[in-house]
C-alpha positions as CSV (number, residue, x, y, z in Angstrom):
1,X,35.2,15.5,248.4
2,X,36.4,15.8,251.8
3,X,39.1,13.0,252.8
4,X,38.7,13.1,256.4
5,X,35.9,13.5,258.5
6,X,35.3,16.3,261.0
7,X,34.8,14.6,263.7
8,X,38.9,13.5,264.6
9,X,41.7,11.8,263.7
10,X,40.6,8.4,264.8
11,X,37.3,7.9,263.1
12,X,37.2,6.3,259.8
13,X,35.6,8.1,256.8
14,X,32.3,7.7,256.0
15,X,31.0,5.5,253.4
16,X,29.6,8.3,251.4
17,X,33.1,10.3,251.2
18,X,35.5,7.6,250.2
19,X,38.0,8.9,248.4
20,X,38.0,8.6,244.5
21,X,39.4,5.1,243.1
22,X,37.0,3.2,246.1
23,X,40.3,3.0,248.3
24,X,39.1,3.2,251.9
25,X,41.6,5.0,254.2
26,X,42.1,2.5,257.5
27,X,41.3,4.1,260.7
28,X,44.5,4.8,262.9
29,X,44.8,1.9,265.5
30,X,44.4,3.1,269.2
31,X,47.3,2.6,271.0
32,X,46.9,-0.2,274.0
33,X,48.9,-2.4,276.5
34,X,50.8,-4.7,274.8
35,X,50.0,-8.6,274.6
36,X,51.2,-10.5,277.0
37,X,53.4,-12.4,274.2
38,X,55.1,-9.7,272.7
39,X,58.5,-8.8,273.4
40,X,58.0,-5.7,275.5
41,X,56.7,-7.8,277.9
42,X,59.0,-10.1,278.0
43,X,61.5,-7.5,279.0
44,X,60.6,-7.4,282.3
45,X,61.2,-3.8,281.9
46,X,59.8,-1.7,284.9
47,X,57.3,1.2,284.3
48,X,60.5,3.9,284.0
49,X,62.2,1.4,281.7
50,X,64.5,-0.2,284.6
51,X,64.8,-4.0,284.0
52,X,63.2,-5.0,286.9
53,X,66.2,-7.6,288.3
54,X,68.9,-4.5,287.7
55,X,66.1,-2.8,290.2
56,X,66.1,-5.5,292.5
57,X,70.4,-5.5,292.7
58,X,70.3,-2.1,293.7
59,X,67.3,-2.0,296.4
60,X,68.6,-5.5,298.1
61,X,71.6,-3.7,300.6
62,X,69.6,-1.0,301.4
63,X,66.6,-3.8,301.8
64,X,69.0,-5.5,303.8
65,X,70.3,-3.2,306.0
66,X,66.7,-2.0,306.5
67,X,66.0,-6.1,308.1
68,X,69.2,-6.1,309.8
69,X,68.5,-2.6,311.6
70,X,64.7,-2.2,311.5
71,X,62.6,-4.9,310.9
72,X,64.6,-7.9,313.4
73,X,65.0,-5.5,316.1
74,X,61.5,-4.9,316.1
75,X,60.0,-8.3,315.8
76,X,62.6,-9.6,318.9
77,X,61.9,-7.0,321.1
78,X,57.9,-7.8,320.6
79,X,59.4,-11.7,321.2
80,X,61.3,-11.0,324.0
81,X,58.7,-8.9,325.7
82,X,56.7,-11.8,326.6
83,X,59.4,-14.0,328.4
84,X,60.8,-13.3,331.8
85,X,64.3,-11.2,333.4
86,X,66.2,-14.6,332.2
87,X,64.3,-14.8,329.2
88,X,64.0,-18.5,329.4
89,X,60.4,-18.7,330.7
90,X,57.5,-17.3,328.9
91,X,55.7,-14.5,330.9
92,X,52.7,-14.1,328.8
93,X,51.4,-10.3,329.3
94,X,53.0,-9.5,332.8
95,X,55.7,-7.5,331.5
96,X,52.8,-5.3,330.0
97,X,51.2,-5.2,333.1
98,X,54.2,-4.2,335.2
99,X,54.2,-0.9,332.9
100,X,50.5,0.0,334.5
101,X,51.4,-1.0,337.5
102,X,55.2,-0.7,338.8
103,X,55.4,3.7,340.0
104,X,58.5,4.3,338.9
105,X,56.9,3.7,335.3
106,X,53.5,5.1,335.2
107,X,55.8,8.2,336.3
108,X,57.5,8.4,333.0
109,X,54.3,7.6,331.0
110,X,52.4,10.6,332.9
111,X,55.5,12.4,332.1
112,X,55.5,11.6,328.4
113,X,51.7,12.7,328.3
114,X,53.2,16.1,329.4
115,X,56.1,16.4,326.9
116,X,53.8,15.6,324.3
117,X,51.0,18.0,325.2
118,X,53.6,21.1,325.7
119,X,56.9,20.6,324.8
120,X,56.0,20.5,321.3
121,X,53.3,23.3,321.1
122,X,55.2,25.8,323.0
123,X,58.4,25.5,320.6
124,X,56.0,25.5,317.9
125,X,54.3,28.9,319.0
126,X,57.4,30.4,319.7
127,X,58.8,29.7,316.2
128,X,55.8,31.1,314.6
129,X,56.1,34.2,317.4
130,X,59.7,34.5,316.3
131,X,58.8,34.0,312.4
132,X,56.4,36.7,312.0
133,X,58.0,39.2,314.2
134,X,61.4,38.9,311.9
135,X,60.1,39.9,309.0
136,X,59.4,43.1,310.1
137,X,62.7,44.1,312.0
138,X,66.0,45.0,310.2
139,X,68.2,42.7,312.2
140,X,65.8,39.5,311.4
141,X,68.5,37.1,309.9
142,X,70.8,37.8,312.7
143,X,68.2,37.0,315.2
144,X,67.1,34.0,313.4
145,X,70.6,32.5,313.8
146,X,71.3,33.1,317.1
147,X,67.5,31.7,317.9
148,X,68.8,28.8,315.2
149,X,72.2,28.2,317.0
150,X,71.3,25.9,319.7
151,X,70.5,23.3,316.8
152,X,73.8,23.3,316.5
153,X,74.9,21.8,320.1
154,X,74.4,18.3,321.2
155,X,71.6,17.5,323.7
156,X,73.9,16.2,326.2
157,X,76.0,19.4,325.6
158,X,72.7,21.6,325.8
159,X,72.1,19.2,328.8
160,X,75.5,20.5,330.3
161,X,75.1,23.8,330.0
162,X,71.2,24.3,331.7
163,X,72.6,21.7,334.4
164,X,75.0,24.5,335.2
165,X,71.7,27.0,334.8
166,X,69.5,25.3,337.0
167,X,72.3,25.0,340.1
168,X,70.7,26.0,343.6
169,X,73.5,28.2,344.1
170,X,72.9,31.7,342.4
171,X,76.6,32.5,342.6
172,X,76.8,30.0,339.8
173,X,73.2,29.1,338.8
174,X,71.5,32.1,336.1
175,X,68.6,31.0,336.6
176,X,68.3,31.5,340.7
177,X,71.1,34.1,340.2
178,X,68.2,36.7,338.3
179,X,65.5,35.0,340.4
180,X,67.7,36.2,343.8
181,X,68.3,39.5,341.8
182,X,64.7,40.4,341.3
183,X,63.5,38.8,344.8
184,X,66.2,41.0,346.4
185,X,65.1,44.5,344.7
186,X,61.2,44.1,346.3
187,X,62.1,41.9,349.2
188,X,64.4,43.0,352.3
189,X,67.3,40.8,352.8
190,X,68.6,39.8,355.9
191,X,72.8,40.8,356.4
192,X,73.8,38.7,359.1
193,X,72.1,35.7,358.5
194,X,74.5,33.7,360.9
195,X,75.6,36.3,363.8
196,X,75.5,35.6,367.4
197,X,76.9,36.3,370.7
198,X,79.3,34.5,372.7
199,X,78.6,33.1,376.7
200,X,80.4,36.3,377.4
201,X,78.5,38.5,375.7
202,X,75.4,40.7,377.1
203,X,72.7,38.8,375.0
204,X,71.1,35.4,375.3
205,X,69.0,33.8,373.0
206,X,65.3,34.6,373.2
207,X,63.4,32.1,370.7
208,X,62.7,32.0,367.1
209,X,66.4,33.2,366.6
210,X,66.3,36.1,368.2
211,X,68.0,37.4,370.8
212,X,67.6,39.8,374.0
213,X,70.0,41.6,376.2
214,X,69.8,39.8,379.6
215,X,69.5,43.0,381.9
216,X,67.1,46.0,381.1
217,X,68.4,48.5,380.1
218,X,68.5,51.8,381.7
219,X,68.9,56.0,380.4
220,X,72.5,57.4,380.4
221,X,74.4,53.9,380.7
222,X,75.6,53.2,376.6
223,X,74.7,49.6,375.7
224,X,76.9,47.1,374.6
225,X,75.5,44.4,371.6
226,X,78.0,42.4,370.7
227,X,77.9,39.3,367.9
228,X,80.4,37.3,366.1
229,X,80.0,35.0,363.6
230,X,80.1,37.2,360.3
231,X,82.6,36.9,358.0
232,X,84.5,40.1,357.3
233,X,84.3,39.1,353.4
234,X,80.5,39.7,354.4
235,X,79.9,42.9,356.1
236,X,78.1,45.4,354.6
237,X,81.0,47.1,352.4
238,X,80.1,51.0,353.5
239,X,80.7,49.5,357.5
240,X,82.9,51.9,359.0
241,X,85.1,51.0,362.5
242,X,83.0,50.8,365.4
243,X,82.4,53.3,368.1
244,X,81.2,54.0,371.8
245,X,78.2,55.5,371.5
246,X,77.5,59.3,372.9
247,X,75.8,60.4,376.0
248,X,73.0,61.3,374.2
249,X,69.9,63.7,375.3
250,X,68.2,63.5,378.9
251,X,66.8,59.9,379.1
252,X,67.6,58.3,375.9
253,X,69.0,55.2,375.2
254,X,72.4,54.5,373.7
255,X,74.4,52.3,372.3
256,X,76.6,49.9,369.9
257,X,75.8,46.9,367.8
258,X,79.3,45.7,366.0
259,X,81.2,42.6,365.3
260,X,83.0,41.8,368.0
261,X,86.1,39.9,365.7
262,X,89.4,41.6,365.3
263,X,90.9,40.2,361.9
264,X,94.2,38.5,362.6
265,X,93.5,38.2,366.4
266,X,94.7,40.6,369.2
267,X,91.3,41.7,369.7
268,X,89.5,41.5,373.4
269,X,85.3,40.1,373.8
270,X,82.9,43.0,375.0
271,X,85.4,45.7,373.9
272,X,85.2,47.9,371.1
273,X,88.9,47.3,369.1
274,X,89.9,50.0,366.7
275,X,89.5,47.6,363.5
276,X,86.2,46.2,364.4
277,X,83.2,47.0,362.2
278,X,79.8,48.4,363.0
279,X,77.0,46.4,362.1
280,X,75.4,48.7,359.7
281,X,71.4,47.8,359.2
282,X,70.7,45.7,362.3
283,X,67.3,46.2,363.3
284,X,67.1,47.1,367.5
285,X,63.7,46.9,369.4
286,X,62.6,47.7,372.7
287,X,60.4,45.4,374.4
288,X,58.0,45.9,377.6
289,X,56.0,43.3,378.5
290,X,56.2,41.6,375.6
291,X,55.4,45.0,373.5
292,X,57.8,46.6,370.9
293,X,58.0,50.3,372.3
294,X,60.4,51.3,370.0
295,X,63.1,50.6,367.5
296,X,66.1,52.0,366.0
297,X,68.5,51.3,363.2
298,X,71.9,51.2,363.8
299,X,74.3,53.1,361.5
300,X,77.5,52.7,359.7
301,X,79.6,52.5,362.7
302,X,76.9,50.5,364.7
303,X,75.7,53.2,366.8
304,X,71.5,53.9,367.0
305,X,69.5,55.7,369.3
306,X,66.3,54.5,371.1
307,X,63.9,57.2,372.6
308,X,63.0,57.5,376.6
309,X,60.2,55.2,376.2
310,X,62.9,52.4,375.8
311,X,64.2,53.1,379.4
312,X,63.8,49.8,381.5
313,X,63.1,48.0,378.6
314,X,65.0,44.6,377.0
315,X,66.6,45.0,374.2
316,X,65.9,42.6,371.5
317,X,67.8,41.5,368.0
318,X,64.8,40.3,365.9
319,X,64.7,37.2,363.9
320,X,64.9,39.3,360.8
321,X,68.4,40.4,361.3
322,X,69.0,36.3,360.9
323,X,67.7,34.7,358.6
324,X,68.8,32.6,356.0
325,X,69.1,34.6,352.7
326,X,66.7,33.9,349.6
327,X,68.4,31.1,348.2
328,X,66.2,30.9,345.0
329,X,63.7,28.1,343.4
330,X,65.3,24.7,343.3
331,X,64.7,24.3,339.8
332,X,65.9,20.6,340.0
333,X,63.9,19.8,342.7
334,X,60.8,17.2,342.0
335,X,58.2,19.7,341.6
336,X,60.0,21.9,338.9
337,X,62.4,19.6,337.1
338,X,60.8,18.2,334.9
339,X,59.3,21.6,333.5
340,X,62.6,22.6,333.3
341,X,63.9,20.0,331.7
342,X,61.4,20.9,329.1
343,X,62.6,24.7,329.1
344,X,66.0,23.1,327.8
345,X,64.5,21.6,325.4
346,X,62.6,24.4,323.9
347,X,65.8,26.8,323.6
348,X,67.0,23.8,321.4
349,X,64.4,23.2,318.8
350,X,62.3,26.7,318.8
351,X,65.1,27.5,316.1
352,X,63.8,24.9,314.4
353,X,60.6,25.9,314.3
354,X,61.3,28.8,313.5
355,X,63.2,28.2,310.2
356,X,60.4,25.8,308.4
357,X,57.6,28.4,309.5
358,X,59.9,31.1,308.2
359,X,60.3,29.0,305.0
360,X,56.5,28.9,304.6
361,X,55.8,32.5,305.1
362,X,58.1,33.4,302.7
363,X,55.6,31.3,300.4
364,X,52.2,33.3,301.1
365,X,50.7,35.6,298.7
366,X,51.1,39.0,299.7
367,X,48.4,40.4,297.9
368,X,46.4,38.5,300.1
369,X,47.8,40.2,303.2
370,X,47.6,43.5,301.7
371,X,44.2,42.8,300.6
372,X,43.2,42.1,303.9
373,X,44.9,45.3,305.0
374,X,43.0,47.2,302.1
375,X,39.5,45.9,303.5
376,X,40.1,47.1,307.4
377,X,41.7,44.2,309.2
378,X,44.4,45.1,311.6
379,X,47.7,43.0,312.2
380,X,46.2,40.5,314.8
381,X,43.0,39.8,312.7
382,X,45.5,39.3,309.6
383,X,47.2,36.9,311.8
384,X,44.8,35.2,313.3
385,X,42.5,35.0,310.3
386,X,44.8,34.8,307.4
387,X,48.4,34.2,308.4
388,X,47.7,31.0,310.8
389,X,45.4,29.2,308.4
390,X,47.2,29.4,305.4
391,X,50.6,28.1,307.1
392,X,48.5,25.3,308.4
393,X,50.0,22.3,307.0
394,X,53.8,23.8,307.9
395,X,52.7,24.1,311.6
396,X,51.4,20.7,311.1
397,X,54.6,19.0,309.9
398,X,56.8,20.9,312.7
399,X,54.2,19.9,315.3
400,X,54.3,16.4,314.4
401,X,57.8,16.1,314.0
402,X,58.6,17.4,317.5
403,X,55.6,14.8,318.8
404,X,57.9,12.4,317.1
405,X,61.0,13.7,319.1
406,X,60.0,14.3,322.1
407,X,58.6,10.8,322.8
408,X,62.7,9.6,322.4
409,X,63.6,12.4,324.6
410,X,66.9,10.8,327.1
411,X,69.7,12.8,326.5
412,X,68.2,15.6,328.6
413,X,66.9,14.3,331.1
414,X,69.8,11.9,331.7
415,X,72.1,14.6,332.2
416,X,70.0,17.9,333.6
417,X,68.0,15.9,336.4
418,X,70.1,14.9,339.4
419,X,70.1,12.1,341.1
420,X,67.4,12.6,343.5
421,X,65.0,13.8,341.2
422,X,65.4,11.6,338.2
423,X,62.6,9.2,339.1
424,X,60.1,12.6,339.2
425,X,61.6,13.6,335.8
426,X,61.3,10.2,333.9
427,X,60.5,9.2,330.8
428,X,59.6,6.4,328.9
429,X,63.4,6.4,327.1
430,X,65.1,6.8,330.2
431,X,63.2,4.2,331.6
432,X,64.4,1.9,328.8
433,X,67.8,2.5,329.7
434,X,67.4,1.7,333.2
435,X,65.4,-1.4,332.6
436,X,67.3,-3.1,330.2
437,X,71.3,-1.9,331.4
438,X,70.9,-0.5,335.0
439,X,71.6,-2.5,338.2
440,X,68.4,-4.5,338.1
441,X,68.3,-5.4,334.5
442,X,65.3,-6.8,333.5
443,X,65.0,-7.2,329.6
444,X,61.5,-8.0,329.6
445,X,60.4,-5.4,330.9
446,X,62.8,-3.1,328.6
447,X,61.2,-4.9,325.5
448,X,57.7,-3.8,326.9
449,X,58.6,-0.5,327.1
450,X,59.8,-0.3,323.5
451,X,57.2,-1.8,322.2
452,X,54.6,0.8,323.8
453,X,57.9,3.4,322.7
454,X,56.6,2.3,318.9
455,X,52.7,1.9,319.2
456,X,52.7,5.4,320.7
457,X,54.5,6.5,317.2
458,X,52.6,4.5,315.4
459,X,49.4,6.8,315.3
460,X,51.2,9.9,314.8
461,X,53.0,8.6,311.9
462,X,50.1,7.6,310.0
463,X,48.3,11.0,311.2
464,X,51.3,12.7,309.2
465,X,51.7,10.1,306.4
466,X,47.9,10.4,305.9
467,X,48.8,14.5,305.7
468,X,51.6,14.1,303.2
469,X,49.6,12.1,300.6
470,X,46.3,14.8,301.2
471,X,48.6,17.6,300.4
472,X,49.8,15.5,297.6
473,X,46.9,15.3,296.0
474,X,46.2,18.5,296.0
């Protein structure tokens, strides 16, 4: 006789296999919630064993502080956006209408839009760019820090440094100090952009900032070009000491171009002093009837030669030799700040996107990749195909959480956009600042803007809340 059945633990025996003596064997009883009466109830015990008021102790600062610092800030800037400047009269929705209407703020919501769309997916891309390509050099962890170490600087520091960047000047601007640099090594330059001659000099000014000699000039008599107004910090730095030109060959045209300054004084106007410079470069044409027939090029000591065809003709400086140097892009200008601004910004927190997308290819299966490999596909279909989808959800959560920072962005923008650009590069957070503490304070308005500051987090918190309970369940 069998003494249990088959069947499990919790069935009772059948009445055919009782066991001998007619004792039945009482089935195990299943285990259950307890009554609402018995003592483990009354505990007030929490589901980890916690009494629940011990719980309660603990949570209340922190639930506190939370009210104090979260919650009532929130509910009385939603109050105090419907009342006026004073706050004393109620203003209905005209504060929210003032941010669809008033320029100076649909500026810094347009220019939200655009922080949102690129700021975040171009320091994204570039920390997966920088990810993927660091794995396969032997210098990756050095790079990574020094693409990491701008995390480390404050944004009003970082907002320091590419104010300093961005400066119009490229003698102490890097940015339109490579820009000048690379214009200047396709582009002719001009040397003397502010040379001219004097009331006593043989030229006069001929339009468009050029200048002509006021006589024609004629074969075998040497011609005299004059100009001042070149610092001799500036010259070209091969310029040698001017000279008088030669006779030259039967019906050619002569002469010096040179800067008619003696450093230290002493020097005399339409003379050629022994430490006066020719002005190496300067571009000479002759002009008939309003017709270039020749040019010439005047050396290191200032001397050039124009061919007979020149004889009669006016001499002419050209604008070229002129003009104002390339001064660069004015990076800070309305046009460009605000995507510079945004440049900044991406230096900053590529790093960071670089370490959590570093973190989660670490995490791939490699025989996956090599798989792939195995079956034919090169490195940009493994990327594309393979790589990129699998580190989906990371480039998710860094995505989201720049989204997230962005739309607080100040700090930058405060500090990198002058003063006569800053209402091109606003944003809703600066904005803020300005309505509620500049000149014109107007704390309705200030409130309004917070408020739309929060509902414009709103979504993209739930979007990643949403993502962080689907992964959970997982």
């Amino acid at each position: 006789m069998t003494t249990a059945a088959a069947g499990g633990a919790d069935e009772a025996p059948p009445a055919d296999k009782q066991p001998p003596g007619g004792t039945s064997v009482p089935a195990p009883r299943k285990a259950g919630p307890a009554p609402s009466g018995s003592p483990g109830a009354r505990s007030g015990r929490s589901v980890t064993g916690t009494r629940r008021v011990i719980a309660a102790v603990f949570l209340l600062p922190a639930l506190v502080l939370l009210g104090a610092l979260v919650v009532y800030p929130i509910v009385y800037s939603v109050y105090r956006s419907f009342f006026d400047q004073a706050g004393t009269g109620f203003a209905g929705i005209d504060n929210y209408k003032a941010l669809f209407t008033d320029d100076t703020i649909r500026t810094a919501v347009k220019n939200n839009a655009i922080w949102v769309v690129f700021a975040p997916t171009v320091a994204t891309a570039l920390g997966l760019i920088f990810a993927v390509l660091t794995e396969r050099i032997r210098w990756g962890t050095a790079f990574k820090l020094v693409v990491f170490m701008p995390m480390a600087i404050s944004m009003l520091a970082a907002g320091i440094i590419f104010r300093l960047v961005y400066d119009q000047a490229p003698e102490r601007g890097v940015a339109n100090a490579v820009w000048v640099g690379v214009h200047d090594t396709f582009a002719e330059s001009s040397g003397f952009p502010k040379a001219h001659p004097l009331p006593v000099h043989p030229l006069k000014a001929a339009g468009g900032g050029a200048f002509v000699t006021k006589t024609p000039v004629r074969a075998g008599e040497p011609v005299q070009l004059p100009l001042v107004g070149v610092l001799p910090a500036k010259m070209p730095g091969d310029a040698k000491p001017a000279r008088a030109p030669g006779p030259g060959n039967e019906g050619e045209i002569t002469g010096t171009a040179w800067l008619d300054f003696t450093k230290g004084g002493g020097g005399r106007p339409n003379v050629i002093d022994a430490k006066e410079l020719g002005l190496k470069g300067i571009k000479v044409e002759a002009v008939k009837d309003g017709k270039v027939v020749a040019s010439a090029t005047a050396g290191a000591d200032g001397t050039f030669t124009l061919p007979a065809s020149a004889d009669g003709a006016e001499l002419r400086l050209p604008a070229s030799n002129f003009k104002e140097p390339y001064n660069g892009v004015e990076w800070l200008g309305p046009s460009l700040v605000t995507p510079g601004i945004i440049g900044s910004y991406v230096w900053m927190w590529a790093g960071f996107a670089m370490v959590l997308i570093a973190a989660g290819l670490a995490g791939l299966p490699r025989e996956l990749l090599e798989a792939a490999r195995v079956d034919g596909a090169n490195e940009w279909q493994v990327f594309r195909r393979i790589t990129v989808p699998m580190l989906g959800p990371v480039l998710a959560v860094v995505l989201v959480t720049l989204m997230i920072n962005v739309l607080k962005v100040f700090d930058l923008v405060f500090i990198i956009a002058p003063g006569s650009s800053q209402d091109d590069a606003n944003v809703l957070a600066l904005q803020l600042y300005r309505s509620s503490f500049g000149t014109d304070a107007d704390l309705g308005i200030g409130s309004a803007i917070a408020v739309l500051l929060l509902l414009l987090v709103i979504p993209v918190m739930l979007f990643n809340i949403r993502r962080i309970r689907k992964e959970g369940r997982r």
